[in-house]
MARPA-436605 format. One record per residue (C-alpha): residue number from 1; residue in three letters; x, y, z. Coordinates in steps of 0.001 Angstrom, whole numbers, plus 500000, padded with zeros to 6 digits. Example, Ala and Ser with C-alpha at 12.3 -4.5 7.8 and 13.67 -1.06 7.14 Angstrom:
% residues 2
[1 "ALA" [512300 495500 507800]];
[2 "SER" [513670 498940 507140]];
***
This chain:
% residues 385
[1 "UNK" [279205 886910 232797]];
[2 "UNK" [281363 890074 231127]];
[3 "UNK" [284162 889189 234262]];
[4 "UNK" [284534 885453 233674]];
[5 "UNK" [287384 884490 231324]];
[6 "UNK" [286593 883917 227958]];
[7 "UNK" [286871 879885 228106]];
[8 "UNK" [284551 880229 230864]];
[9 "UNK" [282065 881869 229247]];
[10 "UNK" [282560 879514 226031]];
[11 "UNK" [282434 876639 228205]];
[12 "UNK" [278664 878028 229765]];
[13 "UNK" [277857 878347 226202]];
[14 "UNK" [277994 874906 224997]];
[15 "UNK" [277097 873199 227882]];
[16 "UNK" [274157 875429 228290]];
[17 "UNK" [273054 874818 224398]];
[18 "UNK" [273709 870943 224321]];
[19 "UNK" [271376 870835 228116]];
[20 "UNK" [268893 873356 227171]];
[21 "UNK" [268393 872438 223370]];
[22 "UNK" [266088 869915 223910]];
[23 "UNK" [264030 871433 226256]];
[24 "UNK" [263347 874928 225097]];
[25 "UNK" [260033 875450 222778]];
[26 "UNK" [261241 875858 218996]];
[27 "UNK" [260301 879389 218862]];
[28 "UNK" [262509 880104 221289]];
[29 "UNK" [265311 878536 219629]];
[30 "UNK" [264535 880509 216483]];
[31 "UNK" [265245 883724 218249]];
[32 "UNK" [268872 882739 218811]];
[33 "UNK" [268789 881424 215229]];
[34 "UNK" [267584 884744 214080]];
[35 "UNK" [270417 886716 215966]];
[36 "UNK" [273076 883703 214560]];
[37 "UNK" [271489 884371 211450]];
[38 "UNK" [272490 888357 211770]];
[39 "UNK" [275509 888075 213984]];
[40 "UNK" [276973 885570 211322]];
[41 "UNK" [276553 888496 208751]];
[42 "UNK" [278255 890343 210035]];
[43 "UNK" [281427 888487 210530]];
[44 "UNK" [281381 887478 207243]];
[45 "UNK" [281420 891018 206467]];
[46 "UNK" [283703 892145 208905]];
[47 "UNK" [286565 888884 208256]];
[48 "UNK" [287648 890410 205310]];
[49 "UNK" [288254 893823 207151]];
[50 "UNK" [289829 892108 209900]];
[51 "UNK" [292496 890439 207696]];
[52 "UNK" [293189 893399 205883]];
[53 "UNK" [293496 895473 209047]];
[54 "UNK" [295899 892980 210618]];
[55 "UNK" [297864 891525 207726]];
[56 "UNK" [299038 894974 206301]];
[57 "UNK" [300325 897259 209038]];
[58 "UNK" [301964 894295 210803]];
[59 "UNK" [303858 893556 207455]];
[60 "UNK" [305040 897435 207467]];
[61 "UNK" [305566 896967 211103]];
[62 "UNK" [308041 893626 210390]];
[63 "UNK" [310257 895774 208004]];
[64 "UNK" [312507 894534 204977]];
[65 "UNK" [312461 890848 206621]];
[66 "UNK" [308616 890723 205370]];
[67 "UNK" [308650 889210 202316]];
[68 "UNK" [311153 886416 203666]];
[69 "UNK" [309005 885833 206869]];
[70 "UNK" [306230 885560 204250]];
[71 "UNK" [307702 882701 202462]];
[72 "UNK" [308958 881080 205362]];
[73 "UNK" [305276 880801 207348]];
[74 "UNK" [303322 879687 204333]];
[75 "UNK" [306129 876835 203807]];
[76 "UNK" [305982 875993 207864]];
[77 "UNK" [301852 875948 207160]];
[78 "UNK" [302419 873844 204089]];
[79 "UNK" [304565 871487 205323]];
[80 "UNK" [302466 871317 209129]];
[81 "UNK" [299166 870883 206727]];
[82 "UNK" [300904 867940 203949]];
[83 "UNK" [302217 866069 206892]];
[84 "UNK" [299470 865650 209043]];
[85 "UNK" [297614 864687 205631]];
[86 "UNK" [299979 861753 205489]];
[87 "UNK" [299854 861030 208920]];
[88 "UNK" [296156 860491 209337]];
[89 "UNK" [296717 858438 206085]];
[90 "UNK" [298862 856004 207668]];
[91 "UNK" [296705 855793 210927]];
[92 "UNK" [293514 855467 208993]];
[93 "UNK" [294727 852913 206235]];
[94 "UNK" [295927 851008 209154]];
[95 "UNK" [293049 851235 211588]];
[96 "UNK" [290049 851386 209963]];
[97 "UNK" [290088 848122 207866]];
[98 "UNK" [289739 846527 211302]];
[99 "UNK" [286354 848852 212435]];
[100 "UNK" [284813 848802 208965]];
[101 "UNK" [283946 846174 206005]];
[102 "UNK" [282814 846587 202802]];
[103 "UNK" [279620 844469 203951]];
[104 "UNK" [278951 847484 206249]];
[105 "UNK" [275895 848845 205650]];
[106 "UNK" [276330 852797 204968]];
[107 "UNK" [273004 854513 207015]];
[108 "UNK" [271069 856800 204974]];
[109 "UNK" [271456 860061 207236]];
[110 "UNK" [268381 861827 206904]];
[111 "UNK" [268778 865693 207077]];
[112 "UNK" [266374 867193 209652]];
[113 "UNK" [264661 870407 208717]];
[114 "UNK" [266838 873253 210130]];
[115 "UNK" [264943 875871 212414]];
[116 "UNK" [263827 879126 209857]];
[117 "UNK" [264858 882502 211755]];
[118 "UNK" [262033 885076 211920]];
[119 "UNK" [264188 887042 209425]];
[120 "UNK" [267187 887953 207993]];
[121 "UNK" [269716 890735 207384]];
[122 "UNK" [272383 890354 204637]];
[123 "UNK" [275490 892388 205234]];
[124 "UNK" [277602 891410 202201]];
[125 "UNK" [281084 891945 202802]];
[126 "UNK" [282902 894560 200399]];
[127 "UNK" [285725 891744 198968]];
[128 "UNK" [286464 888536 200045]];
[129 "UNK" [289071 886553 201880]];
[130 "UNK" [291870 886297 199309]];
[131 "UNK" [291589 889928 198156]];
[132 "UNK" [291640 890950 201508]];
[133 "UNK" [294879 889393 201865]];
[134 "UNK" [296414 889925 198865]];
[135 "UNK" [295596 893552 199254]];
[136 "UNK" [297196 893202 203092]];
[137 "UNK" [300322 891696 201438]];
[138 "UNK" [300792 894469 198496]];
[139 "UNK" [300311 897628 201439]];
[140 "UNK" [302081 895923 203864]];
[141 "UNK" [305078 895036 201726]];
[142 "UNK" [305096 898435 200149]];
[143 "UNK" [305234 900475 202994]];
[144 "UNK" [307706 897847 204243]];
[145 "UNK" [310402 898643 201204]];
[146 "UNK" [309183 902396 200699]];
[147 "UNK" [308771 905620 203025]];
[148 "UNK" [305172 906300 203006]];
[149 "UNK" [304200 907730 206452]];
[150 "UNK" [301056 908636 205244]];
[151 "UNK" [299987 905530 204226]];
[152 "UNK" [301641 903768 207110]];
[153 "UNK" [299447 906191 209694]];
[154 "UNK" [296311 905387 207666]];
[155 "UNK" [297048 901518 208343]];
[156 "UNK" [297621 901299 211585]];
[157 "UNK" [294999 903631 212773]];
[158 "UNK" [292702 901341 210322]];
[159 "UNK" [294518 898384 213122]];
[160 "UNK" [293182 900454 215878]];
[161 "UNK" [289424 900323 214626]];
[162 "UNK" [289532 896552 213465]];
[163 "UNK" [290314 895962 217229]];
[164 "UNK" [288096 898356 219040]];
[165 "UNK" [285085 896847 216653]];
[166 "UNK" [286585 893423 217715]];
[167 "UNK" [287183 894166 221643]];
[168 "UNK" [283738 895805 221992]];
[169 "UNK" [281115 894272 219239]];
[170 "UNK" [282651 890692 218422]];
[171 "UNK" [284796 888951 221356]];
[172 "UNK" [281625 889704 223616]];
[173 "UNK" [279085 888853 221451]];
[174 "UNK" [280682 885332 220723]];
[175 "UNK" [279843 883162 223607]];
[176 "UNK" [276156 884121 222907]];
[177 "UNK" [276666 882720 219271]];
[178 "UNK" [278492 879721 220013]];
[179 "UNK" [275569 879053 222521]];
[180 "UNK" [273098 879260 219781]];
[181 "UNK" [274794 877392 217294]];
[182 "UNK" [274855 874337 220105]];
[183 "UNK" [271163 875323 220744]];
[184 "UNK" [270029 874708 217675]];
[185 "UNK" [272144 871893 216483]];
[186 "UNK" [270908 869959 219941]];
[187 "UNK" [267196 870830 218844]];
[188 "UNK" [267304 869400 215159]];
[189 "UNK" [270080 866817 216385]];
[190 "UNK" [271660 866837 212618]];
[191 "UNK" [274942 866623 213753]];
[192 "UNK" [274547 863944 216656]];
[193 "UNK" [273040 861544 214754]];
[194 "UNK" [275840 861349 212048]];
[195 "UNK" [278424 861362 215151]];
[196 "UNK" [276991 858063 216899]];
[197 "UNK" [277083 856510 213331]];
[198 "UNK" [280433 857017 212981]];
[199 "UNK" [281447 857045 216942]];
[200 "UNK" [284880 854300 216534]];
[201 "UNK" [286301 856503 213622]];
[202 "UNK" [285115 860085 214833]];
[203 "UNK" [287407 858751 218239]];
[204 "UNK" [290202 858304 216132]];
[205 "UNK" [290340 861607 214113]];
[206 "UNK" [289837 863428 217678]];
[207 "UNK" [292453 860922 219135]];
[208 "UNK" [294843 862031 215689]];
[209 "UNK" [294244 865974 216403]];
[210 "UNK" [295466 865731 220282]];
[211 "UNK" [298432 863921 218918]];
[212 "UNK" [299309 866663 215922]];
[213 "UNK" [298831 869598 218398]];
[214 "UNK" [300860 867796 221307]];
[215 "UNK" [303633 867824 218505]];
[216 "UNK" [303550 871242 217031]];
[217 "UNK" [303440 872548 220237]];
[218 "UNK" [306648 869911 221468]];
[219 "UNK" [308491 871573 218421]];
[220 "UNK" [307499 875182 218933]];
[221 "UNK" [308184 874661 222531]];
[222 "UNK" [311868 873334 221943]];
[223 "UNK" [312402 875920 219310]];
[224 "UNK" [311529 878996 221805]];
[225 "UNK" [312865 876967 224877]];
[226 "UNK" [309406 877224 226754]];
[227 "UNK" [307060 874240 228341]];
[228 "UNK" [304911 872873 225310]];
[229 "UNK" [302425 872075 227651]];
[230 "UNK" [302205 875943 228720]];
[231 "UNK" [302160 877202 225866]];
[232 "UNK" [299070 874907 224553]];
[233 "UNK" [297067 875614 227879]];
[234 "UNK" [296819 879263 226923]];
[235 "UNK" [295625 878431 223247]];
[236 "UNK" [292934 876637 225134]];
[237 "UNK" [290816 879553 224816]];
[238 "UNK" [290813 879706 220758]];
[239 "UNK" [290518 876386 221177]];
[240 "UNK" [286964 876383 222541]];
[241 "UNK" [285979 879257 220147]];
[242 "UNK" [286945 877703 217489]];
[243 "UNK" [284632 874526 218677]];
[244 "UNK" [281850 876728 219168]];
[245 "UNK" [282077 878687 215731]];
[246 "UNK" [283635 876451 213175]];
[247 "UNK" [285069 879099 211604]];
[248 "UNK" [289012 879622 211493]];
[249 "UNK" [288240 883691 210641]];
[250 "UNK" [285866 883831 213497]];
[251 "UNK" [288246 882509 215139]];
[252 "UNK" [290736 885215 214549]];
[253 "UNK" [290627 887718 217208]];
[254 "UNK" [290444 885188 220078]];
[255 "UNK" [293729 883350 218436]];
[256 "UNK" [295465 886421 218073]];
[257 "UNK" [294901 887647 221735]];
[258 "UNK" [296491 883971 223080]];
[259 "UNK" [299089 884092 220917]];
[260 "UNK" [300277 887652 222084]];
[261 "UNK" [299486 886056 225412]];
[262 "UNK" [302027 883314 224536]];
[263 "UNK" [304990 885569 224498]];
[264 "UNK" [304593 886409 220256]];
[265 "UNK" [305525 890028 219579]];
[266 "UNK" [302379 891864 218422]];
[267 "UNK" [303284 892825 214844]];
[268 "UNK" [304046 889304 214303]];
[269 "UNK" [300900 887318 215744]];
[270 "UNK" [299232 890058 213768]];
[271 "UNK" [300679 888858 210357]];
[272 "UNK" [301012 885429 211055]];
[273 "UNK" [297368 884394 213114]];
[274 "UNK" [295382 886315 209897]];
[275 "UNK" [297343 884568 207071]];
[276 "UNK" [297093 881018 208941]];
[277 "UNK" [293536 881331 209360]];
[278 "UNK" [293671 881280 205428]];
[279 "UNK" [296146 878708 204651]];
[280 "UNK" [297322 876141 207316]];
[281 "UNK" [294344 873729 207426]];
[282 "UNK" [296637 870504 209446]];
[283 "UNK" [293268 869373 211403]];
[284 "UNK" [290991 869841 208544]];
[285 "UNK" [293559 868003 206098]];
[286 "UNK" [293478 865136 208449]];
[287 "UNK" [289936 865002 209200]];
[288 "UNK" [289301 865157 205351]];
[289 "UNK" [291459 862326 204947]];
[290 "UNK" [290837 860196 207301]];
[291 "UNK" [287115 860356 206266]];
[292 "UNK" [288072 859622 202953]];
[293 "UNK" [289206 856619 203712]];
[294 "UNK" [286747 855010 205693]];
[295 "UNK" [284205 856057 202872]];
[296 "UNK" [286557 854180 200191]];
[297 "UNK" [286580 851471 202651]];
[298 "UNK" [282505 851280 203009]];
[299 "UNK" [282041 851853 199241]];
[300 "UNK" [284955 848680 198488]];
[301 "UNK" [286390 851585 196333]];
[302 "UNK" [290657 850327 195505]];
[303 "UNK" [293198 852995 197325]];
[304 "UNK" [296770 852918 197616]];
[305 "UNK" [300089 854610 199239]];
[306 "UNK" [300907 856515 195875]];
[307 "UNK" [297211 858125 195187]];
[308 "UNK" [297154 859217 198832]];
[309 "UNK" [300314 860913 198599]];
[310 "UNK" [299227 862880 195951]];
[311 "UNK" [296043 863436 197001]];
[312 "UNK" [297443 865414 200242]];
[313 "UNK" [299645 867414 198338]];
[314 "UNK" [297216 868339 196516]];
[315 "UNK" [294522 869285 198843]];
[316 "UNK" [297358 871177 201157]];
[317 "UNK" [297311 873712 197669]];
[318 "UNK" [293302 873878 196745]];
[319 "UNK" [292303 874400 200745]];
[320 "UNK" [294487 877736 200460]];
[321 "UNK" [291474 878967 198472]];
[322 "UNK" [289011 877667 200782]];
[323 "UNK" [287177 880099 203159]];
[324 "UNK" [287478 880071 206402]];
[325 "UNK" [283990 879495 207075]];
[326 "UNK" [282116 876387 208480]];
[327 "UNK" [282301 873673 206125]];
[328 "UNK" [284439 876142 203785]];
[329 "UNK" [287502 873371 203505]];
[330 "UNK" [285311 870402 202620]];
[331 "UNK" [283790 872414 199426]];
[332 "UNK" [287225 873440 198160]];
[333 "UNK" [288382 870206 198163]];
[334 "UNK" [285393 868102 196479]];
[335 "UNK" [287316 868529 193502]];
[336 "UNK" [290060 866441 194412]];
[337 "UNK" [288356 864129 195989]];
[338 "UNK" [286100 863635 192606]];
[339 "UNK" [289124 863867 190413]];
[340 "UNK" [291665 861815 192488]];
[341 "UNK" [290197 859479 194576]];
[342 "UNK" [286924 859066 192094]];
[343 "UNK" [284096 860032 194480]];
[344 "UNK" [280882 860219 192816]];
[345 "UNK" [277680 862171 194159]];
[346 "UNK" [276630 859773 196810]];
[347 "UNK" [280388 859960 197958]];
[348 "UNK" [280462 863426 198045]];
[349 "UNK" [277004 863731 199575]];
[350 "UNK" [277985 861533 202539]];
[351 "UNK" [281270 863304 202704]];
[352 "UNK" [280235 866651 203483]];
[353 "UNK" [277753 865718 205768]];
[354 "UNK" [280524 863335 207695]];
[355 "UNK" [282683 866286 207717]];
[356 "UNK" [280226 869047 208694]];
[357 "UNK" [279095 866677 211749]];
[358 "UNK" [282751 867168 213362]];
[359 "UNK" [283816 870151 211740]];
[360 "UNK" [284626 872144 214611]];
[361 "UNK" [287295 869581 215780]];
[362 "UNK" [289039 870176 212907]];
[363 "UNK" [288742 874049 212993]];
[364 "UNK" [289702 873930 216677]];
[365 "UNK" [292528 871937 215793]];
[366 "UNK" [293912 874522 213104]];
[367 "UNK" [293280 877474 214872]];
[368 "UNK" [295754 876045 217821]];
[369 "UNK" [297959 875216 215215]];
[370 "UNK" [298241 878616 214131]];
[371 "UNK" [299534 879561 217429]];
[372 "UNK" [302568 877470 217387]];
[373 "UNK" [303342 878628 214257]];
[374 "UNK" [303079 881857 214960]];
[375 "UNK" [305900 881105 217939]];
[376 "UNK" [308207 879963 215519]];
[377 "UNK" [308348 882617 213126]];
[378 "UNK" [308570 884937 215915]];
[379 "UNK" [311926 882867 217112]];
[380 "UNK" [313155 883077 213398]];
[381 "UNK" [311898 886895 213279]];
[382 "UNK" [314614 888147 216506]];
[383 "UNK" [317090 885491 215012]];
[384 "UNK" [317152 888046 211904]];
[385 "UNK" [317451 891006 213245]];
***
């Protein structure tokens, strides 16, 4: 297994967890479920570190041009995450009234017990996502604009840990969680039964994300003069993490290996990969709206152009805050979705449960994403200096 390639062995892993889920005894299952259960710990306590570790000697590494590069990616992330908002808008507002009527009866999904590990081991992590890279943006800019080689030593051999712990503990140990994730949501079959309820629109939101990451990667490809196509087929492997995990910080080293791969100078993938993880959610914008539509559609609840416009811009802003953990986008932006588009608790309920079902599509979707930007700030990186 350790000399396949990394999609291979992610590939193994699903296919092994969605085959063998059903068949394994329960207690079997809740072994994996106990080591997800500890292995999932410890990312959460390690993202943080990761960020940090990334984010602040690759903005001392950039130079004076930082701060600028800074503003440029979180306005490309912005602007990639708004306009795939308003995108799915138009496709959804347009499509779905044909699939779905407000006579159409909404199924009661019925949550299935999950499978209890034997135990548990909480690792809380020492500050959270936004600290981490706030802190990563003070050091890095700092030692960017000032001479502290002392500092600047500390950081980067900091880098050099973050990666060995990632090389050695966390890139191998992730097909083996992504195969008990599928394991286990096979066995309970939570998330299948919400995906053949909503087959028609779940096709259309997958159909939507192959269409946004065919054009990022058509403009990043243009912009860096190199085949789109390429470049996307080497994000592949992200790709299929991201699927597995869910999680856009999982996600991270994995992402920042293909980007490298792709040709991005390695102080830059290292300062953009981290701080898109955190704040260019394009697939998870879409999914969330697209859903939102079709429930507003079931419930006969009145939208329009205007409210949906708003709406996007909005949620582009509150999903900055949201984690980049499974489900982590969905619960930042519940208050929108109460505030703006007047979902109630039933709403909300079916919501998260809608988006939870396919929320690796959307992760996979931004993760890929981040690689594209990441090409284009390198391009506007050389064109500076």
């Amino acid at each position: 297994m350790p000399r396949l390639p990394l999609l291979a062995r992610i590939v193994i892993a699903i296919a092994a967890g969605v085959m063998l889920g059903r068949l394994l005894p329960t207690w079997f299952v809740a072994i994996f479920t106990t080591f997800n259960g500890i292995f999932s710990s410890l990312l959460k306590f390690m993202i943080p570190l990761i960020i940090l570790g990334l984010v602040m000697p690759a903005i001392a590494d950039i130079g004076r041009s930082a701060g600028r590069l800074l503003l440029i990616t979180v306005a490309i992330a912005y602007g990639s995450t708004v306009l795939s908002g308003l995108f799915s808008y138009a496709i959804s507002s347009n499509v779905f009234p044909q699939l779905i009527t407000p006579s159409t009866e909404v199924q009661q999904l019925e949550t299935v017990a999950a499978i209890e590990p034997y135990f548990t081991l909480a690792i809380p992590p020492l500050f959270d996502v936004m600290s981490a890279l706030v802190l990563g943006f003070i050091g890095g800019l700092g030692m960017a604009y000032l001479s502290l080689p002392y500092c600047n030593s500390l950081a980067h051999e900091f880098k050099t840990l973050i990666e060995l712990t990632i090389a050695r503990v966390i890139v191998p140990l992730l097909p083996l969680y992504i195969f008990g994730i599928f394991l286990e949501m096979t066995r309970t079959g939570q998330a299948w039964h919400i995906m053949m309820t909503f087959t028609a629109i779940i096709g259309i939101i997958f159909a939507m994300h192959v269409a946004l990451l065919l054009t990022q990667y058509g403009i990043a490809g243009a912009i860096v003069s190199r085949n789109p196509f390429k470049l996307l087929t080497t994000m592949l492997p992200a790709y299929f993490t991201a699927l597995g995990t869910s999680s856009s910080a999982a996600t991270i080293p994995v992402t920042l290996r293909q980007a490298i791969k792709m040709g991005v100078r390695e102080d830059v993938a290292g300062f953009t990969v981290p701080l898109c993880a955190t704040i260019h959610m394009s697939g998870s914008c879409m999914k969330i709206t697209a859903c939102a539509v079709a429930l507003m559609l079931m419930h006969s609840m009145p939208f329009s152009t205007p409210m949906f416009i708003g709406f996007v811009m909005m949620l582009g802003i509150i999903m900055v805050a949201s984690p980049g953990v499974p489900g982590g986008a969905i619960m930042a932006s519940l208050g929108v979705l109460t505030s703006m588009l007047g979902f109630g608790e039933q709403e909300c309920g079916l919501m998260i449960a809608l988006y939870i079902a396919m929320d690796s599509f959307g992760t996979a979707c931004n993760v890929t994403g981040d690689g594209a930007i990441a090409l284009i700030v390198g391009r506007l990186h050389r064109r500076t200096n």
